[in-house]
C-alpha positions as CSV (number, residue, x, y, z in Angstrom):
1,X,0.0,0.0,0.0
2,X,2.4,2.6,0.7
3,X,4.8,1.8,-2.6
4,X,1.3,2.9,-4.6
5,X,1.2,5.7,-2.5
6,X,4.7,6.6,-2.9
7,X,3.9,5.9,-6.7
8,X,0.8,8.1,-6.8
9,X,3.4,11.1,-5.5
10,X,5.7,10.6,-7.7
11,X,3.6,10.9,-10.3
12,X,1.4,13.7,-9.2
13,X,4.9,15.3,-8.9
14,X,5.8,14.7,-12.4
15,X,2.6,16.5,-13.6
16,X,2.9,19.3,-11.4
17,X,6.8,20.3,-12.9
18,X,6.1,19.6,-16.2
19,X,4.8,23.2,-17.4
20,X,7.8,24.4,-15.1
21,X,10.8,25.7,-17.2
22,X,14.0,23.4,-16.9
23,X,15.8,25.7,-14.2
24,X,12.4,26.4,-12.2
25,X,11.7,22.3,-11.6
26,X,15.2,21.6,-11.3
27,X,15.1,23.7,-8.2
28,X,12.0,22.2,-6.9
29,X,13.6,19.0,-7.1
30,X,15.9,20.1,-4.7
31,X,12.9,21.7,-2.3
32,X,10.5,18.8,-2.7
33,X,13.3,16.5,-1.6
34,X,14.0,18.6,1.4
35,X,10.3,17.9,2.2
36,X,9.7,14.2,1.5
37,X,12.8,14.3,3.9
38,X,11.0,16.3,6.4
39,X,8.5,13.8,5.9
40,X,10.8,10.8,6.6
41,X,10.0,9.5,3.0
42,X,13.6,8.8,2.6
43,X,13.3,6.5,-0.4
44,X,11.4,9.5,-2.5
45,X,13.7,12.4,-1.4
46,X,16.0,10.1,-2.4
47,X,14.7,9.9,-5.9
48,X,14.7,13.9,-5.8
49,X,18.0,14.3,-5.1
50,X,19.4,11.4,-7.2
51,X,17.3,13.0,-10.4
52,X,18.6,16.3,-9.7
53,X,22.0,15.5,-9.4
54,X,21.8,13.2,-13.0
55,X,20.4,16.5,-14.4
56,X,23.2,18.8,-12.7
57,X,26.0,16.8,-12.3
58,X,28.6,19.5,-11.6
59,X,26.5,21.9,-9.2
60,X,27.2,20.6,-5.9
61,X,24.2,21.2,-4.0
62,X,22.7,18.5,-4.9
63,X,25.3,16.6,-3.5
64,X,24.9,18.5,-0.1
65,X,21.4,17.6,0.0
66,X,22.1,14.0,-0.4
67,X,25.0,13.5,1.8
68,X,22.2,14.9,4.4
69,X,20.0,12.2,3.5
70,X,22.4,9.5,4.1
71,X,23.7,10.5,6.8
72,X,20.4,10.6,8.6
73,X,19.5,7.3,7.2
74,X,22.8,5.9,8.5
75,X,24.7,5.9,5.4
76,X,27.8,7.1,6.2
77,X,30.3,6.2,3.7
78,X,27.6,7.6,1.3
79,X,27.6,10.4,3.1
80,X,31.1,11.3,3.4
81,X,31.5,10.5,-0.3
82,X,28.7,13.0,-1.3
83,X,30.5,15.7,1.1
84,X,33.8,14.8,-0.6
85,X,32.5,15.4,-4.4
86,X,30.4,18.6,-3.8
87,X,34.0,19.9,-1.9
88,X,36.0,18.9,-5.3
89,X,33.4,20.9,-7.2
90,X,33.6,23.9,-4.8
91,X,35.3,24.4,-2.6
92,X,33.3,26.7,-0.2
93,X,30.7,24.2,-0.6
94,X,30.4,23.2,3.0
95,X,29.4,27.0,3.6
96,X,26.0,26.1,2.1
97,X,24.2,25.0,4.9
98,X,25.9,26.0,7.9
99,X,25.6,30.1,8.6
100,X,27.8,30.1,11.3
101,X,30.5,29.0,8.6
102,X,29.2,32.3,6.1
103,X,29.2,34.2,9.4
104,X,32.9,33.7,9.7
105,X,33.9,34.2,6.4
106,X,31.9,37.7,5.5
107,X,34.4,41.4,5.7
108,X,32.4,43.2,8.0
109,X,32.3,47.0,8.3
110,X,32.4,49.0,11.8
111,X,31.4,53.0,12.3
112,X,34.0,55.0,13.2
113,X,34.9,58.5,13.2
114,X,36.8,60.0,10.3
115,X,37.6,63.5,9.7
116,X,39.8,62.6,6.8
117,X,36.9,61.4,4.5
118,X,33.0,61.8,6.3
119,X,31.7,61.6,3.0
120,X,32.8,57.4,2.8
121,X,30.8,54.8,4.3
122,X,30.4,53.2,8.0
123,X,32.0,57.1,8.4
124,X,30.1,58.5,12.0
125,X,29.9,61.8,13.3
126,X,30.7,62.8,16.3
127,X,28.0,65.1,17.3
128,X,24.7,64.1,18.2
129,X,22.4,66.5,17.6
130,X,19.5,65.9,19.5
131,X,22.1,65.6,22.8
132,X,23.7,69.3,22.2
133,X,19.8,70.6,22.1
134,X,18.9,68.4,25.2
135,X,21.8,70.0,26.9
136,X,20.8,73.5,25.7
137,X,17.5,73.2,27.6
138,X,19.3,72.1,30.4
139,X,20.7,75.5,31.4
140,X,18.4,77.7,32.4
141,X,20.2,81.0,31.5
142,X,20.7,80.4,28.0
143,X,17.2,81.3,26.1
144,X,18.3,84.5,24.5
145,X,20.8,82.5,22.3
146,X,19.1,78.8,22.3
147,X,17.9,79.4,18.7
148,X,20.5,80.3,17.1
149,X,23.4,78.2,19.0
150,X,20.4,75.3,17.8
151,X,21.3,76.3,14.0
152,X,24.9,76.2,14.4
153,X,24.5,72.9,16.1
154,X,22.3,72.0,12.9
155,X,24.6,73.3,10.3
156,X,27.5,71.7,12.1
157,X,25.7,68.3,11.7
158,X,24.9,69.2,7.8
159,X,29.2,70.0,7.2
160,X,27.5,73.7,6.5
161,X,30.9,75.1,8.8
162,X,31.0,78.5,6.9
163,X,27.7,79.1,8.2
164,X,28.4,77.6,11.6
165,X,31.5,80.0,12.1
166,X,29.6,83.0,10.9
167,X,26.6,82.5,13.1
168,X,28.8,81.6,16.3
169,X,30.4,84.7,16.0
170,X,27.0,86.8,16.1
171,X,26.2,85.2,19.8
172,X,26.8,87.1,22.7
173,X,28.9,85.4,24.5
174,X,28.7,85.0,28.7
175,X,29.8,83.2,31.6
176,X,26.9,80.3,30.6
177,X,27.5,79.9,26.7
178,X,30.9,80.5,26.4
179,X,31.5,77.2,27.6
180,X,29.2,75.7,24.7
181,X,31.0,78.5,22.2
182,X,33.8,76.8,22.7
183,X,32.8,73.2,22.4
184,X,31.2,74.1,18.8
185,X,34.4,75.5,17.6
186,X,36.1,72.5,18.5
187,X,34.2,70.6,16.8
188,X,34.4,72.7,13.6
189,X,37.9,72.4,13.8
190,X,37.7,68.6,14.6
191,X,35.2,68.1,11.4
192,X,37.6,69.7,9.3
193,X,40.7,67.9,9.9
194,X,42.6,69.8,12.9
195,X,42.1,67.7,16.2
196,X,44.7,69.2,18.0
197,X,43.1,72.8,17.3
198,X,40.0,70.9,18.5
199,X,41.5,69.8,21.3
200,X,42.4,73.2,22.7
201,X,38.7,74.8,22.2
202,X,38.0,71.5,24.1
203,X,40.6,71.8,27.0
204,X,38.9,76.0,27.5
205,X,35.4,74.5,27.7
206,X,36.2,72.4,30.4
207,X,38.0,74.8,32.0
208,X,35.6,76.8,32.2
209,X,32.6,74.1,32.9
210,X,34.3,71.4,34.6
211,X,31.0,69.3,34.4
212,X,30.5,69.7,30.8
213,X,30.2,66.2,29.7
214,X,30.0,66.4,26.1
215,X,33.5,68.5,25.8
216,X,35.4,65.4,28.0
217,X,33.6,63.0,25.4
218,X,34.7,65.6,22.5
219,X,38.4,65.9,23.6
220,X,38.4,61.8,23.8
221,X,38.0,61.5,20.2
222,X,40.7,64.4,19.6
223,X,42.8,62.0,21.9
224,X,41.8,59.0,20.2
225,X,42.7,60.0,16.8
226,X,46.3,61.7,18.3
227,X,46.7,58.0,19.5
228,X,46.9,59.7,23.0
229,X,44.3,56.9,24.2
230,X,45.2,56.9,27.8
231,X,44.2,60.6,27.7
232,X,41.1,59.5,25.4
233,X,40.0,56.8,27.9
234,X,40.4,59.0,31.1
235,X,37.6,62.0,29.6
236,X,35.5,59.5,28.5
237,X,35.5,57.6,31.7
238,X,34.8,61.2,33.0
239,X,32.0,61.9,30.7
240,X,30.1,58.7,32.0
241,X,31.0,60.0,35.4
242,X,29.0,62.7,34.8
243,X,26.1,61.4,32.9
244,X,25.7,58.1,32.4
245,X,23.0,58.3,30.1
246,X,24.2,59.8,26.9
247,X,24.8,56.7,24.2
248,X,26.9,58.4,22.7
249,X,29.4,58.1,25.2
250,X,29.7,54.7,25.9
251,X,29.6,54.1,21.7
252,X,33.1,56.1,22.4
253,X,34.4,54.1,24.6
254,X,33.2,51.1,23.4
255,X,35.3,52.2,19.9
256,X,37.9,53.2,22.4
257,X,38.5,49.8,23.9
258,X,38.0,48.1,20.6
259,X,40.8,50.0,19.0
260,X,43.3,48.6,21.7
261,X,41.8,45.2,21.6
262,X,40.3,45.1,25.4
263,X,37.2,42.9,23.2
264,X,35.2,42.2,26.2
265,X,34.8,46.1,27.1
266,X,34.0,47.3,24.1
267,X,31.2,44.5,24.1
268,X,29.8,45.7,27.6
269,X,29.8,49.4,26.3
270,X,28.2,48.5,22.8
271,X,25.4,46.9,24.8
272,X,25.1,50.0,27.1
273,X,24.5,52.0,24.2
274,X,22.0,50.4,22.8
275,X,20.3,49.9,26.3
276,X,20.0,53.6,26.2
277,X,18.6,54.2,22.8
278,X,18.1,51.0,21.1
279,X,17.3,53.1,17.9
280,X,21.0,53.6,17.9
281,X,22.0,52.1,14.7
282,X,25.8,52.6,15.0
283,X,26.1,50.7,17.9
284,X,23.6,47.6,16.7
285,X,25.9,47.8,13.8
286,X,28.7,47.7,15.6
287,X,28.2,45.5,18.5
288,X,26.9,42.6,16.1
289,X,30.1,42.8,14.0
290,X,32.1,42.5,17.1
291,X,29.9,39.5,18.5
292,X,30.6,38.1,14.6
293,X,34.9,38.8,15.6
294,X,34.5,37.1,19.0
295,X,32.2,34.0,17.6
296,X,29.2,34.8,18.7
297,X,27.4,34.1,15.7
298,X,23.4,34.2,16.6
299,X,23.6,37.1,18.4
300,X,25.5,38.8,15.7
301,X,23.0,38.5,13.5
302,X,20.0,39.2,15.5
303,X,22.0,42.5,16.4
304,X,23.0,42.7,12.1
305,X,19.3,42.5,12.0
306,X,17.7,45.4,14.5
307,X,20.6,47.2,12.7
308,X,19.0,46.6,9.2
309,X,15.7,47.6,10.5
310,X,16.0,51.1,11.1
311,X,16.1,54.1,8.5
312,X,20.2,54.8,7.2
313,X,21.9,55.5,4.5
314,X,21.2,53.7,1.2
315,X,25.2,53.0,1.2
316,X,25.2,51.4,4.5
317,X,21.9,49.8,3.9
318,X,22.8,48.0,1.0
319,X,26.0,46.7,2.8
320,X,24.2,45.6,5.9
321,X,21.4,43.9,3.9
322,X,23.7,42.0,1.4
323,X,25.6,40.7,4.2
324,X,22.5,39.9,5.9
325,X,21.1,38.0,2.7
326,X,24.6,36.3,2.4
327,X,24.5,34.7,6.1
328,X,21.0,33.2,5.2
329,X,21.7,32.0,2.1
330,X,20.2,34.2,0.0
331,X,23.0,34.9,-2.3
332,X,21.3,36.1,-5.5
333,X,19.9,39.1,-3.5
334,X,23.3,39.1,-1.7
335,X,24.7,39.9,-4.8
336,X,22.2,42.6,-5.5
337,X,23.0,44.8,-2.7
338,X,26.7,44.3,-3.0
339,X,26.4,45.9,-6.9
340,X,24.2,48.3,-5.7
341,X,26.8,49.4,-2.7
342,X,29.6,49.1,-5.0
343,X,28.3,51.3,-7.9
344,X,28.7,54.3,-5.1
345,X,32.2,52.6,-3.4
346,X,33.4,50.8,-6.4
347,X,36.8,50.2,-4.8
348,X,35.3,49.4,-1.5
349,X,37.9,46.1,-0.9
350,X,35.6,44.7,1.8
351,X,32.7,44.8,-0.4
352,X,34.8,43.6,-3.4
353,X,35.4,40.8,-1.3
354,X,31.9,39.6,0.1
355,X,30.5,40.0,-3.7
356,X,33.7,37.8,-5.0
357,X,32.6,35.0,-2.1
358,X,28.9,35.3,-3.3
359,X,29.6,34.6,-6.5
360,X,31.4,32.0,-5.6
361,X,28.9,29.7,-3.8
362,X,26.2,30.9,-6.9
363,X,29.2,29.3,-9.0
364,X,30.3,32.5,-11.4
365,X,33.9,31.4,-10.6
366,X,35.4,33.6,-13.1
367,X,33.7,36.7,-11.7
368,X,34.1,35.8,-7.9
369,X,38.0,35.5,-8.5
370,X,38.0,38.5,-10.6
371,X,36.2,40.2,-7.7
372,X,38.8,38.9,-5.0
373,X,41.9,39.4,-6.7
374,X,40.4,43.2,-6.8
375,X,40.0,43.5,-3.2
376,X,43.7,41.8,-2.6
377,X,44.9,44.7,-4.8
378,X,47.3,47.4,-2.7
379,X,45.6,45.5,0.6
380,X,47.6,42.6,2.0
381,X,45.6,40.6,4.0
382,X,46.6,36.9,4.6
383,X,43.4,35.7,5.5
384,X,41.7,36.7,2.0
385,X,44.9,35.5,0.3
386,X,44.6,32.2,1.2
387,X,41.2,31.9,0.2
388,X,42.1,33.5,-3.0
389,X,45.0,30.9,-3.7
390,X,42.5,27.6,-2.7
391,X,39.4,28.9,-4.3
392,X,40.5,30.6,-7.7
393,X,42.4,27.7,-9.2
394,X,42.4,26.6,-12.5
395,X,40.7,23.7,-11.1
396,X,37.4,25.6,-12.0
């Protein structure tokens, strides 16, 4: 009874593909035998996989599928063999169905603070806006100039600095906004490539407003990128000191730590970031690339994820999703998104890369290779090397 039943599905099967194009039912091969499997009707996704495999001899996926099958029917030797031929045919085959594996391999991108190029990707500002204008209605004293010190805060945040300069010279200063005065020039002159001029303005506004958090977070990152990151760790340790619930600051010295390898702060700090403003997409972005460096390989995604979810820039959205797509498997729309970020960064190595390893597991071996040997160019890195010298072969 059940061989006509098995029959009676293989038949009803055969109907059901055969106004499918060739590629289309090839494909459902593949799917239907990962559900007569799921089913435990071993002998029929058997028959799947064996009929794809005669129709696609060299793709090795559907070798994969099969050496899944015999291994849970207790065929090992068929198993291994399976593994062994889809491995000869490519390489990064065994990346197909474990994530953790694609997790490991992907480039991924941090935010960081640049003042050489803010223009470039995964490139984060400094300044927060909405925490300058939370600070402004802090103080009291300050209404006659709030608007105005508002638009310089606003132009500073839009790289408008002409404007910004012209405008902070019109305010009055006084004992109460002089400190603030200060701290915006700093961060002109920090935006526009002089951190040590930055640094003083920095240095007067906490002289003169020793609890002024934001300047001790502001002179950190002049630190930082002096390489002074003693000095950068000891403002920003002040700056939590004296408000522990800015983001901002513990995304600094979360970055801080990173830079000087001290992993397991810089993941504590990531976290207390987004604890304070979970809408916080540099440090979701962030912490889930470091959790992806350490091994942690679920969490990094879910965190990849929230990052994806919120509104940023095309650039960076493209990168996050491809890389996103690529750890599920999705590597046509993988693909996609790389292209599209790489049409704006076109010699982005890191995305150069990614795209050359997506290609790769879609089998465009040419192209992949191509795309690797690009992001090896003027970049040492001994990691991508290797792959590049097992992968791109003329073994393809």
């Amino acid at each position: 009874m059940k061989m006509k039943t098995n029959i009676l599905k293989i038949i009803f099967c055969f109907f059901s593909f055969a106004s499918l194009g060739q590629s289309q039912y090839m494909m459902h091969l593949l799917h239907e035998g990962d559900n007569f499997m799921a089913q435990a009707e071993f002998d029929l996704a058997l028959n799947s996989y064996n009929s794809y495999i005669e129709n696609n001899p060299n793709d090795p996926r559907g070798y994969l599928h099969r050496a899944r099958l015999n291994e849970a029917i207790g065929n090992i030797s068929a198993s291994k063999f399976d593994f062994t031929v889809a491995e000869k045919l490519n390489p990064l085959s065994h990346m197909y169905f474990d994530p953790s594996l694609r997790s490991q391999y992907y480039a991924e991108k941090f935010f960081d603070y640049d003042i050489s190029d803010p223009d470039k990707s995964f490139s984060k500002s400094p300044l927060r806006a909405k925490d300058y204008v939370e600070f402004i209605h802090s103080v009291q004293s300050m209404h006659s100039s709030d608007s105005l010190i508002i638009e310089v805060i606003q132009d500073i945040a839009d790289q408008n600095f002409v404007d910004a300069e012209f405008k902070l010279e019109k305010i009055d200063s006084n004992k109460s906004n002089l400190p603030l005065i200060h701290d915006l020039k700093g961060l002109i002159e920090l935006k526009t490539g002089d951190a040590e001029a930055a640094l003083d303005h920095f240095t007067q506004a906490i002289d003169l407003a020793p609890n002024f958090a934001i300047a001790y977070h502001n002179r950190a990152i002049c630190h930082k990128l002096l390489r002074q990151y003693d000095k950068a760790k000891e403002d920003l340790e002040k700056a939590i000191s004296i408000n522990d619930e800015l983001p901002m600051f513990h995304f600094a010295f979360a970055k801080l730590n990173q830079k000087v390898g001290n992993l397991d702060m810089a993941r504590k700090y990531y976290k207390k970031a987004i604890d304070n403003d979970e809408t916080y997409i540099e440090a979701s972005t962030n912490y889930s690339q470091l959790l992806k460096k350490i091994g942690d390989y679920d969490a990094s995604l879910l965190y990849l994820s929230q990052a994806d979810s919120h509104d940023i820039e095309t650039s960076e959205e493209n990168y996050l999703k491809a890389n996103l797509h690529f750890v599920y498997g999705e590597y046509e729309e993988a693909k996609y998104h790389f292209t599209e970020y790489l049409a704006e960064f076109p010699e982005d190595r890191d995305a150069l890369y990614n795209l050359g390893l997506t290609k790769l597991l879609l089998r465009e071996y040419e192209e992949g290779c191509e795309c690797l040997s690009r992001s090896l160019y003027e970049n040492e890195n001994q990691k991508r090397e290797e792959i590049y010298n097992a992968y791109c072969s003329n073994s393809f």
